[in-house]
TORZA-35275 format. One record per residue (C-alpha): residue number from 0; x, y, z; residue in one letter. Coordinates in steps of 0.001 Angstrom, whole numbers, always signed. Each point is the difference from the previous one (the first is absolute). Layout:
! TORZA-35275
[node NUM; [X; Y; Z]; 'A']
...
! end
This chain:
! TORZA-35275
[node 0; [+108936; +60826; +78403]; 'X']
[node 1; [-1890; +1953; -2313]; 'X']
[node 2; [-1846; +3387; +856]; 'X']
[node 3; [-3760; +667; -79]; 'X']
[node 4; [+629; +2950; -1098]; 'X']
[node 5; [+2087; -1273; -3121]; 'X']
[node 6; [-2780; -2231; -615]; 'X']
[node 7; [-2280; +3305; -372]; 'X']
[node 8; [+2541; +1281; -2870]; 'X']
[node 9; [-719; -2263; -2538]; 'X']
[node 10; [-2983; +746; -1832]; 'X']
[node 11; [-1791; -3556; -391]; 'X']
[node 12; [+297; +78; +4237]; 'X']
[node 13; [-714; +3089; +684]; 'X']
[node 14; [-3350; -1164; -26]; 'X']
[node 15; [+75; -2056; +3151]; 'X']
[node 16; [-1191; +974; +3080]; 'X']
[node 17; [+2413; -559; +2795]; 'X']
[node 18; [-1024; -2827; +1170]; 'X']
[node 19; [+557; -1743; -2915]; 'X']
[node 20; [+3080; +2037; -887]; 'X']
[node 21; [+1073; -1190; +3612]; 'X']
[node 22; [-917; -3891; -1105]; 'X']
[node 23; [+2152; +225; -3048]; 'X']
[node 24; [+3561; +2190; +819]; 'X']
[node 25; [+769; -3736; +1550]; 'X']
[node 26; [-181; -1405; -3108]; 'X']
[node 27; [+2639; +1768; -2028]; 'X']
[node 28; [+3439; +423; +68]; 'X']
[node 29; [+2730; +3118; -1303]; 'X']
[node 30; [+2115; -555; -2386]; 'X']
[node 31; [+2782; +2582; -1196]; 'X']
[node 32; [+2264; -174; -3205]; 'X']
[node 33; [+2803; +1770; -1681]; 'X']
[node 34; [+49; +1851; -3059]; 'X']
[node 35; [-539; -2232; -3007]; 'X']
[node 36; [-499; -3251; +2424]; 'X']
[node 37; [-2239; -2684; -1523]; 'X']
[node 38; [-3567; +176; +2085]; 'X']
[node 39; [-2096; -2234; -1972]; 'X']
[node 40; [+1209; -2130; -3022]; 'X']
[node 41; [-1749; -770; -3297]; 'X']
[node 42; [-1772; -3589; -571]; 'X']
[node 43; [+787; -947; +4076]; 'X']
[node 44; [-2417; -1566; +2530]; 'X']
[node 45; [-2565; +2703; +1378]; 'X']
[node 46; [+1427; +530; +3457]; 'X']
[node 47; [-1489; +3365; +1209]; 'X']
[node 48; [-2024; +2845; -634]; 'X']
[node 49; [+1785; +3686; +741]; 'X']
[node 50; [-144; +3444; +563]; 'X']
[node 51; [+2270; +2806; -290]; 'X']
[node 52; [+509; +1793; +3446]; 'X']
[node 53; [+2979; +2194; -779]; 'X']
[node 54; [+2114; +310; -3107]; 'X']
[node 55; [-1097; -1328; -3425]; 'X']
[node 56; [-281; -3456; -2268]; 'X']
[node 57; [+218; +122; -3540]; 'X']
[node 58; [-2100; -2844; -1841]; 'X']
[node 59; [+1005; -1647; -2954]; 'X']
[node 60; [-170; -2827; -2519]; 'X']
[node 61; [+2952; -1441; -2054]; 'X']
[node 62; [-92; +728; -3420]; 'X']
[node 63; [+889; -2567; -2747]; 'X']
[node 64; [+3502; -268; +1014]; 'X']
[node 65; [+647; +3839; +342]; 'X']
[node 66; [+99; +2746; +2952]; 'X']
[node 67; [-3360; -1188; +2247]; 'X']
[node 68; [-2868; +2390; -778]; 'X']
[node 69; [-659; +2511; +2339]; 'X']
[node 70; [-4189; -466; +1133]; 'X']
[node 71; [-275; +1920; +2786]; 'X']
[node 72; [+1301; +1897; +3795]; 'X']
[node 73; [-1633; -791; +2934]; 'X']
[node 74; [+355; +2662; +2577]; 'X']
[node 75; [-569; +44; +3638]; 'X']
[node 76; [-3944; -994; +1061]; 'X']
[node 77; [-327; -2251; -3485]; 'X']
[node 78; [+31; -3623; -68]; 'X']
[node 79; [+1273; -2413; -3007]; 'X']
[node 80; [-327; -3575; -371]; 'X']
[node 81; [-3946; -187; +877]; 'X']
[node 82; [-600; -852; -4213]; 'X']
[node 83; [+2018; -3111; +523]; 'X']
[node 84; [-718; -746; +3484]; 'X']
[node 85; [-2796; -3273; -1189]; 'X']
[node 86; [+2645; -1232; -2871]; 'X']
[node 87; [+2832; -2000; +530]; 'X']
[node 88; [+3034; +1959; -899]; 'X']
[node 89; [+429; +3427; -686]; 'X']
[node 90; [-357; +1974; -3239]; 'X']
[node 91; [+2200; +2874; +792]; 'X']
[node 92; [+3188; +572; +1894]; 'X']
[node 93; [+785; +2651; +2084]; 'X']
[node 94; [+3094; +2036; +1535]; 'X']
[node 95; [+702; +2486; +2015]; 'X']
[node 96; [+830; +3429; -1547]; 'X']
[node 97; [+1470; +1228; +3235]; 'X']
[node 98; [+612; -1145; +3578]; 'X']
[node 99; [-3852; -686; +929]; 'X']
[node 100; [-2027; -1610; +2554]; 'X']
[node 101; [-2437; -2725; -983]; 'X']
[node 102; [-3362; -1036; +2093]; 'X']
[node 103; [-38; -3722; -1042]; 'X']
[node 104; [-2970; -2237; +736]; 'X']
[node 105; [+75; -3851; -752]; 'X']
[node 106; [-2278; -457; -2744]; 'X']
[node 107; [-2058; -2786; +1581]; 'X']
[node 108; [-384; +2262; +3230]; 'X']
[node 109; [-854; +2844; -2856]; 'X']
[node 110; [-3082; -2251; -1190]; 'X']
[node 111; [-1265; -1702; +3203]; 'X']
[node 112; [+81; +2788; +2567]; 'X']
[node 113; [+213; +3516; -2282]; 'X']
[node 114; [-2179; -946; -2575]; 'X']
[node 115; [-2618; -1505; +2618]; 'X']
[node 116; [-403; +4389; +1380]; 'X']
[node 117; [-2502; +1286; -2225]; 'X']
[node 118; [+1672; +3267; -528]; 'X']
[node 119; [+3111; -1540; -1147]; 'X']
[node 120; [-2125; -1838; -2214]; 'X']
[node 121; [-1633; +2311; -1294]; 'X']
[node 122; [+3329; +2585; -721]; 'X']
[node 123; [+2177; -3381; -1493]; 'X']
[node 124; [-3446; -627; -2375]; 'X']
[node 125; [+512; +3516; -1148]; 'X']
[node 126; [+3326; -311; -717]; 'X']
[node 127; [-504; -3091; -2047]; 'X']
[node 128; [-2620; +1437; -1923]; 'X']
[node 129; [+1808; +2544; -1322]; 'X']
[node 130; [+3046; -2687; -1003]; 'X']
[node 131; [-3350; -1578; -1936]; 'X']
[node 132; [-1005; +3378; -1494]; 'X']
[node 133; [+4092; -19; -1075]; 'X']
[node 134; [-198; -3547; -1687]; 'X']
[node 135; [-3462; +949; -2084]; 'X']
[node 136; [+1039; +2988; -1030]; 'X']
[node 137; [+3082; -1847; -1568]; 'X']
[node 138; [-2300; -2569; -1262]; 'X']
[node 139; [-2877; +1781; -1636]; 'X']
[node 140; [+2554; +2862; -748]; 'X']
[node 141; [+2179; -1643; -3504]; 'X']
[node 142; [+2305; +1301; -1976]; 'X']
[node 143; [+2403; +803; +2635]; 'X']
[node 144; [-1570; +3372; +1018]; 'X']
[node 145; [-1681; -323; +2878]; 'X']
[node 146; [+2492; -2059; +1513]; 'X']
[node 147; [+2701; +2526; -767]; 'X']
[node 148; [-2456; +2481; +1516]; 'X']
[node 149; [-237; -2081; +3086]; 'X']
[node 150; [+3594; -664; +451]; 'X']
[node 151; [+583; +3879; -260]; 'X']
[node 152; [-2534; +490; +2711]; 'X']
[node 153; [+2083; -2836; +2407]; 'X']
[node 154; [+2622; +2384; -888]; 'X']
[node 155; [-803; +3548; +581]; 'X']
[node 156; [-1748; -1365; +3275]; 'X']
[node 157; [+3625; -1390; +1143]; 'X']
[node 158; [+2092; +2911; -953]; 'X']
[node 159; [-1608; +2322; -2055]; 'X']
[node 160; [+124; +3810; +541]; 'X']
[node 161; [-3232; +2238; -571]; 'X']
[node 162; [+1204; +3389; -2459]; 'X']
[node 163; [-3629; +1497; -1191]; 'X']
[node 164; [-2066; -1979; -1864]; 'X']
[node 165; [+2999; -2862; -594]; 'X']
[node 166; [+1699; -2846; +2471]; 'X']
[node 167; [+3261; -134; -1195]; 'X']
[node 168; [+1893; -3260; +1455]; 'X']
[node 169; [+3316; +282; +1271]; 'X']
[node 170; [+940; -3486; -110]; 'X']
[node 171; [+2062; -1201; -3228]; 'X']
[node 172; [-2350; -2488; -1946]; 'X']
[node 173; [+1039; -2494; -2756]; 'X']
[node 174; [-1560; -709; -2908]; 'X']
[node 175; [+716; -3812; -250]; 'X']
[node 176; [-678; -273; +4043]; 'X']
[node 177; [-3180; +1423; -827]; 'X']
[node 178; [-890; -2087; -3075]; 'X']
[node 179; [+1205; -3804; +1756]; 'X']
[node 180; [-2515; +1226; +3060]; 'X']
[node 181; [-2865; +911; -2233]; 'X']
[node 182; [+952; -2861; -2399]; 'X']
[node 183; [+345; +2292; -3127]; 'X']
[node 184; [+3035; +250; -2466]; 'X']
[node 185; [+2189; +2902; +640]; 'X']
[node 186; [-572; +1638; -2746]; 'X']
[node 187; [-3941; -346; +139]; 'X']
[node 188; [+385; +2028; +3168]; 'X']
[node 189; [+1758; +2816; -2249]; 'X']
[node 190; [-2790; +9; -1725]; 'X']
[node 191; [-2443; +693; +2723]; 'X']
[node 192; [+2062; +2626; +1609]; 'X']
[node 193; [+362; +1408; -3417]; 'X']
[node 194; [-3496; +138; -360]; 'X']
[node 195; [-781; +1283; +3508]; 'X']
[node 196; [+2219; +2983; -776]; 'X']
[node 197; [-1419; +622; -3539]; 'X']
[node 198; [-3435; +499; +2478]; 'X']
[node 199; [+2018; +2162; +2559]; 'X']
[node 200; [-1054; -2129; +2706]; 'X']
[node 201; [+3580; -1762; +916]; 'X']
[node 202; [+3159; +455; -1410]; 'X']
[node 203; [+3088; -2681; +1020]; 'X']
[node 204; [+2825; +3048; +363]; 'X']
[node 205; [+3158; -1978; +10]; 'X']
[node 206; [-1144; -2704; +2807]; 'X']
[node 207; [-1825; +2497; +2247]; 'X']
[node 208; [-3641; -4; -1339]; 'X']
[node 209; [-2321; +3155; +549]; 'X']
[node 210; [-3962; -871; -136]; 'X']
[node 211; [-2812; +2060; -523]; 'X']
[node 212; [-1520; -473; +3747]; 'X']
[node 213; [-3633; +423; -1938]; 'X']
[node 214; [+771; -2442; -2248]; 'X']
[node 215; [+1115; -2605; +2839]; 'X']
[node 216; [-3057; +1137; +2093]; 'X']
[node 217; [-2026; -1504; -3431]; 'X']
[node 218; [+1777; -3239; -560]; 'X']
! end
């Protein structure tokens, strides 16, 4: 059975008293998986809602036939799946990057009983707002810019490292993984980071970007 007090290290619960805290540990179940095991699969059935209680899950979306696109980590107190948890199938898969454990809640149990405490409510509404502040930005942004600038931000929040006034990420990134998720040629996202470094604000060095953390802060 699942612990109260894991309940209390996620952040969207963490919110609960402990009555209702108490109410919902009945309702979920722990999961654990291996390095590299499958936890949620692209374009399946909606199933559950989850949280990361120890380890980490890397998110990420296939891309055109090549190496899946790396979108985000989720560490330990940070659910994934609540953007797709009112749509049929999923957008994104996910896997585990090393042995983790997994807080899974049935996603019908996720809208009917967690949704229905206001404070969950209120901290999954806030989450999904700023998926919604994502997709207009990419929207109203054209040209490819802003949504390069947004999918650098994903990044340096998943494994970016802070050196002055610059994130630099330490994941590898890919050109053409990069253009098939922002559906832009590859060499139209040369362009932009060629561009970006003529400014000084982000320069591509050999797969491991570094950003201006100003500029970011701006776009």
């Amino acid at each position: 059975m699942v612990d109260v007090r894991e309940l209390r290290e996620i952040a969207c619960l963490a919110v609960c008293s402990g009555a209702e805290l108490r109410d919902l540990a009945p309702l979920c179940r722990r999961a654990t998986y291996r390095r590299g095991q499958a936890i949620q699969e692209e374009n399946a059935p909606v199933r559950a809602v989850r949280a990361v209680l120890d380890g980490e899950v890397l998110i990420h979306r296939s891309a055109g036939g090549t190496a899946a696109a790396r979108l985000a980590v989720v560490k330990p107190g940070e659910m994934f799946g609540i953007g797709e948890a009112l749509l049929p199938t999923t957008y994104t898969g996910a896997s585990a990057l090393g042995a983790c454990t997994v807080l899974e809640i049935d996603r019908d149990v996720f809208v009917r009983r967690f949704l229905a405490v206001p404070a969950v409510r209120e901290a999954v509404l806030r989450e999904l707002s700023k998926i919604a502040r994502f997709l207009i930005c990419k929207v109203a942004g054209g040209g490819g810019r802003h949504d390069l600038a947004l999918y650098l931000r994903a990044q340096a929040e998943a494994c970016g490292q802070i050196a002055g006034s610059q994130i630099r990420l330490q994941n590898k990134q890919r050109q053409p993984e990069i253009a098939s998720l922002l559906n832009l040629c590859r060499e139209h996202v040369t362009r932009l980071f060629a561009k970006l470094k003529a400014e000084g604000v982000a320069d591509f060095n050999r797969g491991f970007p570094v950003i201006d953390r100003a500029w970011l802060d701006r776009e």
